[in-house]
N, C-alpha and C positions, 0 to 999 in steps of 0.2 A: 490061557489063564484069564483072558480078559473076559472070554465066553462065560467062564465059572462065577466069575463077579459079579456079571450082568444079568444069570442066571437068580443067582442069593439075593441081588437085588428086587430084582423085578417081586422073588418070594418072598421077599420081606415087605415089598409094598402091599404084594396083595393080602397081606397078616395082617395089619396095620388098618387096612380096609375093612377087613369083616370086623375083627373088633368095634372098629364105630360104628359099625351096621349095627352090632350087639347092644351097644350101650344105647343106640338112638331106640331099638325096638324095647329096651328098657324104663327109659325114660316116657314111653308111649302108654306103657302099662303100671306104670308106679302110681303116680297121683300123690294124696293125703295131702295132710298140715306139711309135713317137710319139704316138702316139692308143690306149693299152691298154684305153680304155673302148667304143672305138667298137662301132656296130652293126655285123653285117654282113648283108647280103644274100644271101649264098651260107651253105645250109646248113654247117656244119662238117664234120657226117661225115652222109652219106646213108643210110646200114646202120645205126647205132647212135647211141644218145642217152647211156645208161649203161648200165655193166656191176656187177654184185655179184659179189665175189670171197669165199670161205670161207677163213680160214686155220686151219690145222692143225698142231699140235705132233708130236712126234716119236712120243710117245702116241697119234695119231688122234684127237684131242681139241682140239673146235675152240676157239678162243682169238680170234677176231676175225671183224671184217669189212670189204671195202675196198670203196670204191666210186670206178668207173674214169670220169670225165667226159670228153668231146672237150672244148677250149679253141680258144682263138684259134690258139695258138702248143701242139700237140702235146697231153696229157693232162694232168690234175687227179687225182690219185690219192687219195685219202682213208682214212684206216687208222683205226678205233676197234678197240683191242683190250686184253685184260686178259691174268691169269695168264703173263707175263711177265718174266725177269730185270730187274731195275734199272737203269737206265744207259743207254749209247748203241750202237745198234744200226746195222748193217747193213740196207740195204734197197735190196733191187734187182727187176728186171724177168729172169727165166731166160728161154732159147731155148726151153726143150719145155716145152709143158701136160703134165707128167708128175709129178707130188708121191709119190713112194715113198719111205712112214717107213722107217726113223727117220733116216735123215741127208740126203732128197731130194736125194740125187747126179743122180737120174733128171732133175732140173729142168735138166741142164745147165750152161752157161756162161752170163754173163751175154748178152742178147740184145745182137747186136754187126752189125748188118746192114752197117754200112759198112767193118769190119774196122779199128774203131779200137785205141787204147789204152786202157786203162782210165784212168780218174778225171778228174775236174775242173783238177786240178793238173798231170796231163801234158799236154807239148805237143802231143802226137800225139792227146788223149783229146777228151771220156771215150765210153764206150759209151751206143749209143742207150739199153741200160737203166741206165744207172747215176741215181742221185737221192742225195738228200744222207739223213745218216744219223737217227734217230728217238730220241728222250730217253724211255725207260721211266722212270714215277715209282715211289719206295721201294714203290708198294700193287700193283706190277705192269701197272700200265694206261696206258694210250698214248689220244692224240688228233692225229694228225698229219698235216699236209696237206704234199705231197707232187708237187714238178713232173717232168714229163718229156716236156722242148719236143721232143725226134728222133722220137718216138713217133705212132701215130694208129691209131684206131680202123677206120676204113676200111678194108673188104677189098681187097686186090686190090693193094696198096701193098707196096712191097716193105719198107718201118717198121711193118709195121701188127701190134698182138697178136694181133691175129684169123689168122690164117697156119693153113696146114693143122697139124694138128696143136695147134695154141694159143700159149701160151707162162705163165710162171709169176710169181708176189711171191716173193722169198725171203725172210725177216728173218734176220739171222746175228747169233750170240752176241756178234762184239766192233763197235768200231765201223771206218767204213772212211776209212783216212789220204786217200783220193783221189788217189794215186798207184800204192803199189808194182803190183802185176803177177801174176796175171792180175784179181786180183776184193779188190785194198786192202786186203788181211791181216785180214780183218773177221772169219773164223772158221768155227766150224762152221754148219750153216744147221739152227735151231731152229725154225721156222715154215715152211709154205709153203700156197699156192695157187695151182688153175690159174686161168688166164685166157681163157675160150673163149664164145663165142654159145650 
């Protein structure tokens, strides 16, 4: 009898075992908004892991550094930079790898690959580059993380910064209301970097 016990036992540990084998290979493949810790299984972007981005003042005078991560859900942008105005700032993603001082007109429009609206706040919005604006403190310097879910590092994607050509960071002198039209009345653009491999 004791044999048959220790028999159903043992089979019922090893049931109990694969189950959480199952739910763990589950949890490995699930992802999304409901699970934002999940593992995934499939590489995020297969060309790039991080990107380092330089930014430049209107001087040619670098003032930062941003570092572009793949995410679950589009990019992690990360801005450490100094010698900068006080306040809140504009910060977006431009169509061209192009940074020509002093007012990086050359960077373009905001990058807009779906032919949105601008900002958070409109209903038609916002632009795959648009991100929320950045608090410079009284000593000039900045620490700021930075989402941009439309986004991906991936070549070959029709969202992706990597695109022929590149594409740019802007910082703009004011901040941006996330509405008006074309680029949130945020200002002149005091910073930039390109965005390229």
């Amino acid at each position: 009898m004791r044999k048959y016990i220790l028999i159903a036992g043992l089979a019922l540990a090893m049931l109990l075992a694969a189950c959480a084998d199952t739910e763990d290979d589950m949890e490995e493949t699930r992802g999304g908004d409901s699970n934002p810790g999940a593992k995934t299984s499939v590489p995020v972007s297969e060309d790039t892991e991080k990107l380092e981005v330089t930014m430049y003042n209107k001087d040619k005078e670098k003032v930062g550094t941003t570092t572009i991560r793949p995410v679950y859900k589009g990019v992690k942008v990360t801005l450490e930079a100094s010698d900068l105005p006080p306040g809140t700032h504009g910060f977006h993603i431009h169509e061209n790898g192009i940074c020509e001082a002093p007012d990086f007109e050359s960077a373009g429009g905001h990058f807009n690959p779906t032919d949105a609206k601008h900002g958070f706040e409109h209903p038609e919005g916002p632009h795959a580059g648009d991100m929320r604006n950045i608090e410079v403190k009284e000593d000039g310097t900045t620490f700021a993380d930075a989402a941009a879910e439309m986004v991906t590092l991936e070549k070959g994607k029709n969202n992706s910064l990597l695109k022929e050509g590149g594409t740019a960071l802007v910082i703009h002198s004011g901040a941006d209301d996330y509405k008006s039209q074309p680029s949130g009345d945020a200002g002149e653009r005091i910073a930039c970097g390109v965005i390229s491999d």
